[in-house]
C-alpha positions in Angstrom: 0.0 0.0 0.0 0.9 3.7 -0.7 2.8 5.4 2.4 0.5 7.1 4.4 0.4 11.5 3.6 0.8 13.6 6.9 -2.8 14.1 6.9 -3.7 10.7 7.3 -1.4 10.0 9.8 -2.5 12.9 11.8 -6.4 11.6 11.7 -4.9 8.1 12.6 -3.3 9.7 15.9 -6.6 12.3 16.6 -8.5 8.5 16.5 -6.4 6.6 18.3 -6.5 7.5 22.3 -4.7 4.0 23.4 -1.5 2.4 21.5 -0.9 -0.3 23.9 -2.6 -2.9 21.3 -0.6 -4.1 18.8 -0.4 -2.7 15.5 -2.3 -5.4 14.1 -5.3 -4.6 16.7 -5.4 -0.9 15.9 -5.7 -2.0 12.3 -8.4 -4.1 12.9 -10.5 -1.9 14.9 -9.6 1.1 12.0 -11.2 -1.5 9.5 -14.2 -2.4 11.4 -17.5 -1.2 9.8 -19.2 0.9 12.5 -20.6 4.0 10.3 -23.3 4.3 8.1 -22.4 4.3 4.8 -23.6 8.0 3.4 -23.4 7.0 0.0 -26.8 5.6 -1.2 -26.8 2.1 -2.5 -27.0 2.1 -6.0 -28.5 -0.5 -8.1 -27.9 -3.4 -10.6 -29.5 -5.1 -13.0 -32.0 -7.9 -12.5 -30.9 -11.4 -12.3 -33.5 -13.0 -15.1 -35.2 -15.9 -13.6 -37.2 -17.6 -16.2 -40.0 -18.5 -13.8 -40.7 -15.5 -12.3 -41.2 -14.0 -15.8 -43.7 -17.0 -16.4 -45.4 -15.9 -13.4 -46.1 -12.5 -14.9 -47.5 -13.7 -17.6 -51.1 -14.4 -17.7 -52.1 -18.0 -17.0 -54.0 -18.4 -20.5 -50.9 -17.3 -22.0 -48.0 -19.4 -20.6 -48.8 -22.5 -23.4 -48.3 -20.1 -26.1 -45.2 -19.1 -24.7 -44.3 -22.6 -23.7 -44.6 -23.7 -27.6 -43.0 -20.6 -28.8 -40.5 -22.5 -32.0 -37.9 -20.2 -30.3 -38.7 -20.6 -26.8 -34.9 -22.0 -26.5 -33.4 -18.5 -27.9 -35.8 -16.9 -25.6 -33.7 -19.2 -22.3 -30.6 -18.7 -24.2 -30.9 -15.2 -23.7 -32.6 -15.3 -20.1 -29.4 -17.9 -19.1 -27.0 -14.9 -20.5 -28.7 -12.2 -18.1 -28.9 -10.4 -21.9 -31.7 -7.8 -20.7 -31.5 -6.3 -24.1 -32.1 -9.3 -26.5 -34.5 -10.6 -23.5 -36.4 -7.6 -23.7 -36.6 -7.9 -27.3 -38.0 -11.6 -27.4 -40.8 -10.1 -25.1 -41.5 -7.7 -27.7 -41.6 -10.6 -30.5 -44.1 -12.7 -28.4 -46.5 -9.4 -28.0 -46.2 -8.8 -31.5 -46.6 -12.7 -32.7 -49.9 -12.5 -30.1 -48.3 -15.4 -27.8 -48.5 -12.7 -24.9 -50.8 -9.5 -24.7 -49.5 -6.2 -24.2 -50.6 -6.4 -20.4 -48.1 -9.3 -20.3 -45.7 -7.7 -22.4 -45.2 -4.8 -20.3 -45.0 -6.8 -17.3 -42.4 -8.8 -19.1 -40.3 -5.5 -20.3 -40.7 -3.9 -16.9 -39.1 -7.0 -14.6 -36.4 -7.4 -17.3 -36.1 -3.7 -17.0 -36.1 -2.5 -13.5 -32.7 -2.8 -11.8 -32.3 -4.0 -8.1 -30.6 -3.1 -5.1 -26.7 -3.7 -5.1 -26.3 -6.5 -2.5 -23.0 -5.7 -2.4 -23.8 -2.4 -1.0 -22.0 -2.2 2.7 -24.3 -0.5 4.8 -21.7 0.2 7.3 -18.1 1.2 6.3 -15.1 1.5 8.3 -13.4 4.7 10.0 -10.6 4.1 8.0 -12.5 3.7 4.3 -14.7 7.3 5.8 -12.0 9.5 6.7 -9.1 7.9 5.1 -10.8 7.2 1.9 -9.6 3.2 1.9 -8.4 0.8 4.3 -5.9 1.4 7.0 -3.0 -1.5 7.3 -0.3 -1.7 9.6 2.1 0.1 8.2 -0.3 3.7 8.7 -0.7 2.8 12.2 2.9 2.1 12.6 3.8 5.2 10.7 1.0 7.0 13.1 2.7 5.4 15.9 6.4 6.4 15.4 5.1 10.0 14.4 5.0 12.7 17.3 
């Protein structure tokens, strides 16, 4: 990692009230995730599951579908998370009549509609919110040795 700048160092020190733990400690406790993250979770796209798009679809209409002579393009592109050309095949079963445009737009708008990132932290670290990343053991022996 990068040596740490004076300014860093400094916060280290202003955060740090006992040095008796070992470096490896203080590390760990500047790493722990303790503050809510202010950055607002952003989103992803939709994982297509080729049931729950079934499921939109109206009952009366899930045999059409089902017979579809292209129904395996239509997985192909479900099993390659390709919203685009999935979006597209919902399209071509409206337009074909297989689906209804209640269906369709049901179809588009799950394909469509991105989730939450579940990768979102909710809580970051002291290090990652004033130090902008993660604090190792060399910024807290640096902060250490610094008077």
């Amino acid at each position: 990692m990068a040596e740490p700048t004076a300014a860093q160092i400094a916060l280290i020190r202003a955060r740090v009230t006992d040095w008796t733990p070992t470096d490896e400690t203080i590390t760990a406790a500047l790493n722990t995730p303790a503050i809510a993250n202010p950055a607002a979770q952003g989103t992803i796209p939709r994982r297509l599951v080729k049931m729950e798009v079934l499921g939109l679809i109206a009952p009366g209409h899930v045999a059409a579908v089902l017979n579809y002579p292209n129904l395996a393009l239509v997985y192909a592109a479900f099993d390659a998370q390709d919203h685009a050309s999935a979006t597209s095949w919902a399209q071509a079963l409206a337009m074909i009549g297989a689906i209804d445009n209640t269906d369709a737009a049901a179809v588009i708008g799950y394909i469509n509609t991105p989730v939450p990132d579940p990768a979102w932290p909710a809580q970051i670290s002291w290090a990652q919110a004033n130090l902008g990343r993660a604090a190792d053991t060399a910024d807290v022996w640096t902060a250490r040795r610094s008077a």
